[in-house]
VEXDREN-2710 file (C-alpha; in Angstrom, 1 decimal):
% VEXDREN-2710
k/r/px/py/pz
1/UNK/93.3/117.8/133.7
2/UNK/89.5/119.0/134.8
3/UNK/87.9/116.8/137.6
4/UNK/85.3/117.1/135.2
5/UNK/86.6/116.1/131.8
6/UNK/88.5/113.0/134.3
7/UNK/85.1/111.5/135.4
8/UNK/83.5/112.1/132.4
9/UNK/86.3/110.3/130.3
10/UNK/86.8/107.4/133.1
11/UNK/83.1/106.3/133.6
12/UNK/83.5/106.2/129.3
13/UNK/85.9/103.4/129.8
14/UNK/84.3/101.6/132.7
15/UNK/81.1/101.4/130.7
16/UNK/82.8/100.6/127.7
17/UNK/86.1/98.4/129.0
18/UNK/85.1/95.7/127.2
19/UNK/85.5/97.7/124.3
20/UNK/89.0/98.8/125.1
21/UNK/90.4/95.1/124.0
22/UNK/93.1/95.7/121.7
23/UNK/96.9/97.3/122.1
24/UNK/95.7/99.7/119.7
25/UNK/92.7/101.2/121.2
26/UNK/94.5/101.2/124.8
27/UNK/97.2/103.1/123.2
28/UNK/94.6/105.3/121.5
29/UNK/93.0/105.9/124.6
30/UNK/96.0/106.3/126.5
31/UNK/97.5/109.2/124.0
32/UNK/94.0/110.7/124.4
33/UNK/94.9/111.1/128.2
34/UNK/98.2/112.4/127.9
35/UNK/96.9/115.2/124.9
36/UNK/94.4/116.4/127.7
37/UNK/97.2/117.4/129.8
38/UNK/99.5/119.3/127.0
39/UNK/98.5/123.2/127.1
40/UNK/98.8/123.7/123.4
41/UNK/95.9/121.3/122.9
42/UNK/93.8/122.0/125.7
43/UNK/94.1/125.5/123.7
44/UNK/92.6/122.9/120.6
45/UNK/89.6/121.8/122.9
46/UNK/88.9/125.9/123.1
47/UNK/89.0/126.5/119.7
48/UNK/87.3/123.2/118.4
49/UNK/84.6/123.9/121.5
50/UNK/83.4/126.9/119.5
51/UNK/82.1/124.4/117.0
52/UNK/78.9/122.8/118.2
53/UNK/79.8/119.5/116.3
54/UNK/82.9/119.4/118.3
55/UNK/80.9/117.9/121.8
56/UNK/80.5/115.0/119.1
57/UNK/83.1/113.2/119.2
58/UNK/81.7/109.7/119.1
59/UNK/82.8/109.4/115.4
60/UNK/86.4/109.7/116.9
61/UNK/86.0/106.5/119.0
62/UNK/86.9/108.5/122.0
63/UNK/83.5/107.3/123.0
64/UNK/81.2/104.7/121.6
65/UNK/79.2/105.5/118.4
66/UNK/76.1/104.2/121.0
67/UNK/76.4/107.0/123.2
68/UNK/77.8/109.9/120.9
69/UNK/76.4/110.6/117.6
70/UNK/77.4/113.4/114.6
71/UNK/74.5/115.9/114.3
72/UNK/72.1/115.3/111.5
73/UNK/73.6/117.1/108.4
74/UNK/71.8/120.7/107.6
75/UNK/71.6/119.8/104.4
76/UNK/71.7/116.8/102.2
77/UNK/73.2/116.2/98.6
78/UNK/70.6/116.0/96.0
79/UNK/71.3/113.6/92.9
80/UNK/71.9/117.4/90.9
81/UNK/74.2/118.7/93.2
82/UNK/76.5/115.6/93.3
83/UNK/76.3/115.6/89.7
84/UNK/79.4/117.4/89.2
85/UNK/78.8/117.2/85.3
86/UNK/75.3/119.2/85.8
87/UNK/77.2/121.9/88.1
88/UNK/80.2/122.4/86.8
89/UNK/81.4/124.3/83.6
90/UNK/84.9/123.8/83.3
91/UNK/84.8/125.9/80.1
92/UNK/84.0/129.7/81.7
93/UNK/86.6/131.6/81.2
94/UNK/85.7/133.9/83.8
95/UNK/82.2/132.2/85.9
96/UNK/79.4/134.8/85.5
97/UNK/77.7/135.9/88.4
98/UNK/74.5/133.5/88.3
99/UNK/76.7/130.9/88.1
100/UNK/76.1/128.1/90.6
101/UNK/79.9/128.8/91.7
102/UNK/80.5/132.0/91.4
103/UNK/80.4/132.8/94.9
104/UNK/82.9/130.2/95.5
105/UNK/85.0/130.3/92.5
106/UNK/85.9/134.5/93.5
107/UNK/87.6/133.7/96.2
108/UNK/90.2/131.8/94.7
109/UNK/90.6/129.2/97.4
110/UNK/91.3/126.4/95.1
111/UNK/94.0/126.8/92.0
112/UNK/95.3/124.3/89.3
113/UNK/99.1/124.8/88.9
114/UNK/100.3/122.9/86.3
115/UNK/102.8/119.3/86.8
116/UNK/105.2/118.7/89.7
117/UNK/108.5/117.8/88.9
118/UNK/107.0/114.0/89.0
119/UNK/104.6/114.8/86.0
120/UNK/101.7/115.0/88.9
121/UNK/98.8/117.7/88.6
122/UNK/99.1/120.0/91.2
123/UNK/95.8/121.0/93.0
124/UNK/96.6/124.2/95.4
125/UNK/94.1/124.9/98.6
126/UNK/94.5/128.1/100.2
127/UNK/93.2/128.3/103.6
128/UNK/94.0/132.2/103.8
129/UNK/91.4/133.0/100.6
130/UNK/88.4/131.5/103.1
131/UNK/86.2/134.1/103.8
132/UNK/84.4/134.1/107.7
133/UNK/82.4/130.7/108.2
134/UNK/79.1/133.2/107.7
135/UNK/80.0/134.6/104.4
136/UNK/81.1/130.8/102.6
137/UNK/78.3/127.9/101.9
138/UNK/81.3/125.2/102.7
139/UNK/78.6/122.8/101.4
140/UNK/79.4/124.4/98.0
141/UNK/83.1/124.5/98.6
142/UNK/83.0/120.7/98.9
143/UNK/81.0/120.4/95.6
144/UNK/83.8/122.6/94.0
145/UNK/86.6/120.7/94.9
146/UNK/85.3/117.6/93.9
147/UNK/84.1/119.7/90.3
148/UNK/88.0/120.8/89.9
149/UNK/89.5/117.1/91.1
150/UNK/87.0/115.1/88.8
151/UNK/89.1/116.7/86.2
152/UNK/92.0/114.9/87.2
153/UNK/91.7/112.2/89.3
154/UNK/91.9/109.6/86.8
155/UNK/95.6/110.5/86.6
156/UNK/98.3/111.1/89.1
157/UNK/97.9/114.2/91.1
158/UNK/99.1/115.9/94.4
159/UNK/97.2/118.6/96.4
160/UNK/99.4/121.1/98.5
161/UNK/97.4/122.7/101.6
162/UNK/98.6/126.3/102.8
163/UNK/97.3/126.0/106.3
164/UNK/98.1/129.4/107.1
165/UNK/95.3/132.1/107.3
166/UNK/92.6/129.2/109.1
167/UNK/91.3/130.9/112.3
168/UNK/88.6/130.0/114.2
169/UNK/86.0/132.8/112.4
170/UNK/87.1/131.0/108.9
171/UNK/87.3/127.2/109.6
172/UNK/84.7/124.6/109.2
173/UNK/83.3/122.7/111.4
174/UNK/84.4/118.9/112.2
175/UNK/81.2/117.7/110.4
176/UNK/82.5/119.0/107.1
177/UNK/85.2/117.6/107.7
178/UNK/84.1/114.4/108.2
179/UNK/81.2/114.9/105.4
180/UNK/84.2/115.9/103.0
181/UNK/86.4/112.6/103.5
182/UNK/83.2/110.8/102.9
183/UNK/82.6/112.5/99.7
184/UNK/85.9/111.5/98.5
185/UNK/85.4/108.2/97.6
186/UNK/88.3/105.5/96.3
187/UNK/88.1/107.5/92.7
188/UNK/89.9/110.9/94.3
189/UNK/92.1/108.5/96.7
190/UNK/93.4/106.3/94.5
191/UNK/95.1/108.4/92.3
192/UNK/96.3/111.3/95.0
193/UNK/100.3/110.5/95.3
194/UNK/100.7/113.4/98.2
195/UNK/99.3/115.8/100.2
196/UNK/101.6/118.2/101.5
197/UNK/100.4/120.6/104.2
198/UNK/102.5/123.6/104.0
199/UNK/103.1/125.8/107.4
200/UNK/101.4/123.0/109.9
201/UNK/100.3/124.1/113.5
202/UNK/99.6/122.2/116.6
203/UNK/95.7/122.6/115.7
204/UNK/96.3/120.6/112.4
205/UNK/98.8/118.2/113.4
206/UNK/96.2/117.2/117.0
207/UNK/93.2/117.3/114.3
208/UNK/94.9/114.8/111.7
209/UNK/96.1/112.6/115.3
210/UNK/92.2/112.5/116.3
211/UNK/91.0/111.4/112.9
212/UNK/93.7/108.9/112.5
213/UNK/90.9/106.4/113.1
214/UNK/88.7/106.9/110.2
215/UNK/91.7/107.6/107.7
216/UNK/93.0/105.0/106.6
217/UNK/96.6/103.7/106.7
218/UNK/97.5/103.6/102.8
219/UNK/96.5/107.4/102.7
220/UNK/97.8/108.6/105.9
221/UNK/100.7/107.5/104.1
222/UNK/100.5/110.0/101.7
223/UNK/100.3/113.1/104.2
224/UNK/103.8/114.6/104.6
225/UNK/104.4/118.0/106.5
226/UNK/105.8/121.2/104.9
227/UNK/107.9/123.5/107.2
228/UNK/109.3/126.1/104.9
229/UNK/108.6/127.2/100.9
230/UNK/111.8/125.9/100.3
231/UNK/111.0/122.6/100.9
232/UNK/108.6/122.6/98.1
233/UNK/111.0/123.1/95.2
234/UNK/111.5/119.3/95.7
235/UNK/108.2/118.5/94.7
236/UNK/107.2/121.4/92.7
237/UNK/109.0/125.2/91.0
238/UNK/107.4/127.4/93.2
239/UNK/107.0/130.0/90.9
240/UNK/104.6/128.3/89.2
241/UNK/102.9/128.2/92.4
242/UNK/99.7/131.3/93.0
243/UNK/101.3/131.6/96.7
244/UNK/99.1/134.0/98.2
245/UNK/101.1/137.5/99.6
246/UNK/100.0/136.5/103.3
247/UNK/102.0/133.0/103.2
248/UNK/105.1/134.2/101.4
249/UNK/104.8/137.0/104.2
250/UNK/104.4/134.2/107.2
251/UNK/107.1/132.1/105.7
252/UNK/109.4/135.1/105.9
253/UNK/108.5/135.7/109.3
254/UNK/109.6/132.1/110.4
255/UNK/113.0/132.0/108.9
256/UNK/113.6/135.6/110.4
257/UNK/113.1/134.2/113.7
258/UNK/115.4/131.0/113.3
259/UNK/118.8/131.6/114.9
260/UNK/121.2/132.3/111.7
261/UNK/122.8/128.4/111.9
262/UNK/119.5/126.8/112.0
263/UNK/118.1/128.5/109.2
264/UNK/116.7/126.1/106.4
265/UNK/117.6/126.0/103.1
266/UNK/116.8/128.6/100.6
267/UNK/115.5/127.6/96.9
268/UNK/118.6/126.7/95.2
269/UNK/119.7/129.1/93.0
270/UNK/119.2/128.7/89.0
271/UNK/122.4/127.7/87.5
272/UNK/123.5/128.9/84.4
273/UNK/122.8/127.2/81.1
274/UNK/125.1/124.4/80.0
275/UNK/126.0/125.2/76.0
276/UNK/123.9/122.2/75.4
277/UNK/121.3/122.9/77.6
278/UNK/117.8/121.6/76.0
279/UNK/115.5/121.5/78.8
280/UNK/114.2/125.5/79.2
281/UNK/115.8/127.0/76.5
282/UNK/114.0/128.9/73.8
283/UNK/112.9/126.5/70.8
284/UNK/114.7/129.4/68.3
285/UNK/117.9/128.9/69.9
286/UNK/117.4/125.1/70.0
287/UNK/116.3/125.3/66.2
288/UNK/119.8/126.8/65.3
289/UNK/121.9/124.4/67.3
290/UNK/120.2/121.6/65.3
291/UNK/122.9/120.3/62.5
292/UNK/119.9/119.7/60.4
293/UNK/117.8/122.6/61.1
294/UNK/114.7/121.0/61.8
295/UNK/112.2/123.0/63.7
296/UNK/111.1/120.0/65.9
297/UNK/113.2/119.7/69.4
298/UNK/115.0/116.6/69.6
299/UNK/113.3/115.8/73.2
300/UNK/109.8/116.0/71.3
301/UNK/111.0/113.8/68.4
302/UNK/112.2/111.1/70.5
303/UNK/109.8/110.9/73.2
304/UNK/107.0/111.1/70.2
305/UNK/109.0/108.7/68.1
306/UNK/108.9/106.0/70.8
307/UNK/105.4/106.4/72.5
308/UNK/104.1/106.0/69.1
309/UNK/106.2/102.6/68.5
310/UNK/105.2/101.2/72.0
311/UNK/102.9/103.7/74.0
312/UNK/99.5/103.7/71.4
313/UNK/97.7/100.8/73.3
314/UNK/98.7/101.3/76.7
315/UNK/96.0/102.4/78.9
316/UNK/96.0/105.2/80.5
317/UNK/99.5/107.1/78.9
318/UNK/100.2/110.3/80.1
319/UNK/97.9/109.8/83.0
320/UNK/100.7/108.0/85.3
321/UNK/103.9/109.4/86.9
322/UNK/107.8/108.4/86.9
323/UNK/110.5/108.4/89.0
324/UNK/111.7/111.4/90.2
325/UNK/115.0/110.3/90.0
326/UNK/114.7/109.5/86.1
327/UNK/113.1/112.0/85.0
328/UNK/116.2/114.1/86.3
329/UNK/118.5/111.6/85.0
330/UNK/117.2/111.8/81.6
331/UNK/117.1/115.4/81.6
332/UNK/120.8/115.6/82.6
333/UNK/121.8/113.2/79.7
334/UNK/119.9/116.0/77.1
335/UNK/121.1/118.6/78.5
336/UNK/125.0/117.2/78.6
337/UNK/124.3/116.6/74.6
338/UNK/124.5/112.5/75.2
339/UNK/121.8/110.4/72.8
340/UNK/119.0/109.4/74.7
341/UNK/117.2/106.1/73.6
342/UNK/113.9/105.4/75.0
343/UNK/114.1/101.6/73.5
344/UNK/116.5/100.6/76.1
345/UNK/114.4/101.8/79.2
346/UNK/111.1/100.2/77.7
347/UNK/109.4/102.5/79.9
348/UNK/106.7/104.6/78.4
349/UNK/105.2/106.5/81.4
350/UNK/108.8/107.7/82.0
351/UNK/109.4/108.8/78.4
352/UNK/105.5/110.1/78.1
353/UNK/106.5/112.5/81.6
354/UNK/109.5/113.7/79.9
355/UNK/107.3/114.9/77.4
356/UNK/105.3/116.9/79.4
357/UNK/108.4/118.0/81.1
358/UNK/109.7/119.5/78.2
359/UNK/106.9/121.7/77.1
360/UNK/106.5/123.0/80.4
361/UNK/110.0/124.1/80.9
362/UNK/109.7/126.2/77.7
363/UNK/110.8/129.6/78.6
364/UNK/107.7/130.5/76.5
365/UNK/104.6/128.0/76.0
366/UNK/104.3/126.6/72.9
367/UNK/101.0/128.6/72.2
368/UNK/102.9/131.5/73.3
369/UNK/101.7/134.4/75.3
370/UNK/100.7/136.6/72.6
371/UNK/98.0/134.2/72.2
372/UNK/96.9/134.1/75.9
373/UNK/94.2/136.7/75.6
374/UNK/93.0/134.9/72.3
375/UNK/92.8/131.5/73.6
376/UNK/91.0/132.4/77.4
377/UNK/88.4/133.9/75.5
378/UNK/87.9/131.6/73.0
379/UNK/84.6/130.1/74.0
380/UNK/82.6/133.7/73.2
381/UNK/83.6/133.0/69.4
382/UNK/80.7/131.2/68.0
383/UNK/81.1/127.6/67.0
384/UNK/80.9/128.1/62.9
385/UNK/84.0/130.3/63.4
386/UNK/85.6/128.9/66.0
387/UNK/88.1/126.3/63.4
388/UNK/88.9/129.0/61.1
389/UNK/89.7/131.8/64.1
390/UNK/91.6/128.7/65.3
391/UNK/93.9/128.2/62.1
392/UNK/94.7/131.9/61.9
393/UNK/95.6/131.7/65.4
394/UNK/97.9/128.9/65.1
395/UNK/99.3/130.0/61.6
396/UNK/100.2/133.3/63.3
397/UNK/103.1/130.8/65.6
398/UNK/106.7/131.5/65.1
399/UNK/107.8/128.6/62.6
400/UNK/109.2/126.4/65.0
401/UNK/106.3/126.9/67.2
402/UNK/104.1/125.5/64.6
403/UNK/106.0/123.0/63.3
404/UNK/106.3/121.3/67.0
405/UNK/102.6/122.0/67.8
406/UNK/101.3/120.2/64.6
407/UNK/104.3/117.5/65.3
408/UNK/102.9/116.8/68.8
409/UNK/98.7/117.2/67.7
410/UNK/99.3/115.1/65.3
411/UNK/100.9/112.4/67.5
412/UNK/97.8/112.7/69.8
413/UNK/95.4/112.2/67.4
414/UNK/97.0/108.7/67.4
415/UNK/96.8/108.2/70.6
416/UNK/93.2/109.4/69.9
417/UNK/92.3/107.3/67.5
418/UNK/92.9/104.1/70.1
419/UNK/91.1/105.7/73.0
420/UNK/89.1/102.4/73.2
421/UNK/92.1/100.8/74.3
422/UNK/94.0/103.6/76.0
423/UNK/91.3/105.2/77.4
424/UNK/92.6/108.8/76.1
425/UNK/89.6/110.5/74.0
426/UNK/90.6/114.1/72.5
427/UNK/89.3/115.7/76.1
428/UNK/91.2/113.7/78.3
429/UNK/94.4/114.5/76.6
430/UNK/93.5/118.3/76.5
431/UNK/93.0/118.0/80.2
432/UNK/96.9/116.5/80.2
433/UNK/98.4/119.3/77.6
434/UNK/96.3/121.8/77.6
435/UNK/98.6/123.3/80.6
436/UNK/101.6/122.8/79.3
437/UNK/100.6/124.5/76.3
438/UNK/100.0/127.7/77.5
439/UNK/100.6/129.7/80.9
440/UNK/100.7/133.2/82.0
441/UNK/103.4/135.6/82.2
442/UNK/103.2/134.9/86.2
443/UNK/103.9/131.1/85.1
444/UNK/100.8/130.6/86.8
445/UNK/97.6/128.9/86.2
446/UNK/94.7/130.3/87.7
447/UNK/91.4/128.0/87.5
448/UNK/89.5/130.1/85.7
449/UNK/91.8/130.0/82.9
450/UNK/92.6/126.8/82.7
451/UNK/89.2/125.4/81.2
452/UNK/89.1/127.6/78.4
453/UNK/93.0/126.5/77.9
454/UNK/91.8/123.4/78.2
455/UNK/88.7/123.5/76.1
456/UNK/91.2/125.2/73.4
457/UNK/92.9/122.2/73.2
458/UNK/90.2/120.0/72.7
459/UNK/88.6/121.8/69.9
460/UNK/92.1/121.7/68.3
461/UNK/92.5/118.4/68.5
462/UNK/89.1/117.3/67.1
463/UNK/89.5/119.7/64.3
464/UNK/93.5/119.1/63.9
465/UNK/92.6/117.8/60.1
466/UNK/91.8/121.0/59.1
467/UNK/93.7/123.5/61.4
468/UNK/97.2/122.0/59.9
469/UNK/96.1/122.2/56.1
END
């Protein structure tokens, strides 16, 4: 270790012994020491050094907050710019160039991608997609993020981090940092299940070890560390994922240079459709294996059937997730042909996920992607022609198609019409369905097209009285 960085860091502690009380901080202070001396992170101290905030390190507790202090912030949030409602239009299909994000929203650093196979949101960030610190207003970035989570964080939701592509010209500085987990108040904690950082490096792993005192415990919880791609099917279908080209291409690189019997496991394989498969298999085909011919899936007429018997009134359906393992055990029953009954689980959250499960393993979205184009640009029709455009839209469905859309609308209008109680008004729930509704080709979701999807489904759900007559 520097003579230097020695005295410095041992005249800190005889000032400030009588700070140094607890096992804790001793053991804080101690790991501090023995950090120093690993090269990888004295490589860290260079990198973080190019960031003037970095000499700050006070708010660490590697020294007292009386001697070290964060820099004063070069800007501060106005009551307008926190007011994500003022500054953010959900509803642009494609953000215009005066818009207040636009020069955020191009790069595509942050994504929605549909549920996780816990009926989660997923919320993608892509460190790759930053542009150099010079060219980004991370101020804005921050005011983004919390725009595209204040869309979701009154239900479950998980945010995967691609770590790859941050270098020192393209991260922010500590003081973001900081200013970002301050900005994130209980309302975006609470409701965060995971963070996965995908492709971790010494730099991240150190950073996340020198803010462990100002994160707290219950959400350092939530952290978990993503080695490979593959490791992600557990959480979430990749493929659904908008992995950027220079990831897939790192990850590639990694398992290439594993030694053949260390080499983690690849995505398992699709296997091959059971003859009662019901879970991603075309509505057609399901609609001629039904005895009775009805149009209607038998996952979406149970599930519906029972949420509507014991789900109405409970607050906040649709917003909460289930067990993993239930959700897979439920889908295996359907899928073997066995009878499924709701009633004896009492569970609606599980039978609500299942739901959404459903529809998003359509091998086609309900709305289908002929209408993709249609419904992304819907907000340049005018409003006085916006319900009729609508019903000639949604009478242009294959029969099936229709018949299960106006089953399921028609269900959430219920739900709806007891929002006092469940907390679910027509744009919550179109922030819930709207993507498993509708998709791209890629099975994708980029954010720009998932307001207009969503805004869609609002419009049909106010107007569902007349759209279905």
């Amino acid at each position: 270790m520097s003579p230097h960085l020695t005295q410095l860091l041992y005249g800190d502690f005889r000032r400030n012994k009588a700070r140094w009380v607890t096992t804790k901080q001793l053991c804080n202070y101690g790991l501090w020491l023995l950090l120093c001396e690993s090269p990888s992170f004295k490589e860290l101290l260079v990198d973080l050094g190019e960031d003037p905030a970095t000499a700050q390190l006070g708010q660490l507790k590697l020294t007292t907050v009386e001697d070290q202090q964060w820099p004063a912030d070069e800007s501060t949030l106005s009551k307008s710019e926190t007011d994500i409602s003022q500054r953010f239009d959900a509803g642009s299909p494609h953000l215009p160039w005066d818009h207040p994000f636009y020069d955020i929203a191009r790069h595509q650093i942050i994504e929605v991608a549909g549920d996780d196979n816990f009926g989660r949101k997923v919320i993608v960030f892509n460190a790759c997609r930053m542009p150099p610190q010079h060219q980004l207003d991370h101020h804005k970035l921050l005011m983004y993020l919390k725009g595209t989570l204040d869309q979701y964080v009154e239900s479950d939701y998980t945010l995967i981090y691609f770590h790859h592509g941050l270098t020192s010209e393209n991260k922010p500085s500590l003081s973001w940092l900081r200013d970002a987990y301050r900005e994130f108040d209980r309302k975006y904690k609470k409701n965060i299940k995971a963070l996965y950082i995908v492709h971790p490096t010494m730099f991240i792993k150190t950073l996340l070890i020198l803010f462990k005192p100002i994160i707290s415990f219950k959400f350092g919880r939530k952290i978990n560390y993503v080695s490979y791609l593959s490791e992600l099917e557990d959480v979430v279908k990749c493929e659904q994922l908008l992995i950027p080209a220079r990831v897939k291409e790192y990850d590639n690189k990694l398992r290439a240079s594993l030694k053949p019997t260390v080499q983690p496991p690849m995505s398992p394989p699709h296997s091959p459709p059971l003859h009662s498969q019901v879970f991603g298999v075309p509505l057609a085909l399901l609609r001629q294996r039904n005895p009775d011919g009805d149009p209607v899936p038998v996952v979406m007429r149970d599930t519906i059937t029972f949420l509507c018997e014991q789900g109405l009134e409970i607050e906040g359906i649709f917003r909460r997730s289930a067990n993993v393992t239930l959700v897979k055990e439920i889908q295996l029953r359907y899928n073997s042909g066995a009878t499924v009954n709701f009633r004896e689980m009492e569970d609606v959250h599980l039978a609500a996920v299942i739901l959404k499960t459903f529809l998003r393993e359509l091998p086609e979205p309900l709305l289908t992607y002929q209408l993709y184009n249609d419904i992304v640009n819907f907000t340049s029709v005018s409003s006085d022609r916006q319900v009729a455009l609508m019903k000639t839209l949604i009478e242009s469905l294959p029969e099936e198609n229709y018949a299960s859309l106006r089953h399921l609308v028609t269900f959430l209008a219920k739900v709806s019409a007891n929002n006092e109680v469940n907390k679910m008004t027509n744009s919550n729930l179109a922030v819930v369905f709207g993507p498993n509704l509708l998709w791209g080709r890629d099975n994708a979701m980029s954010l720009s097209a998932i307001g207009p999807i969503n805004n869609f489904t609002r419009i049909l759900l106010d107007h569902q009285h007349l759209v279905f007559t």
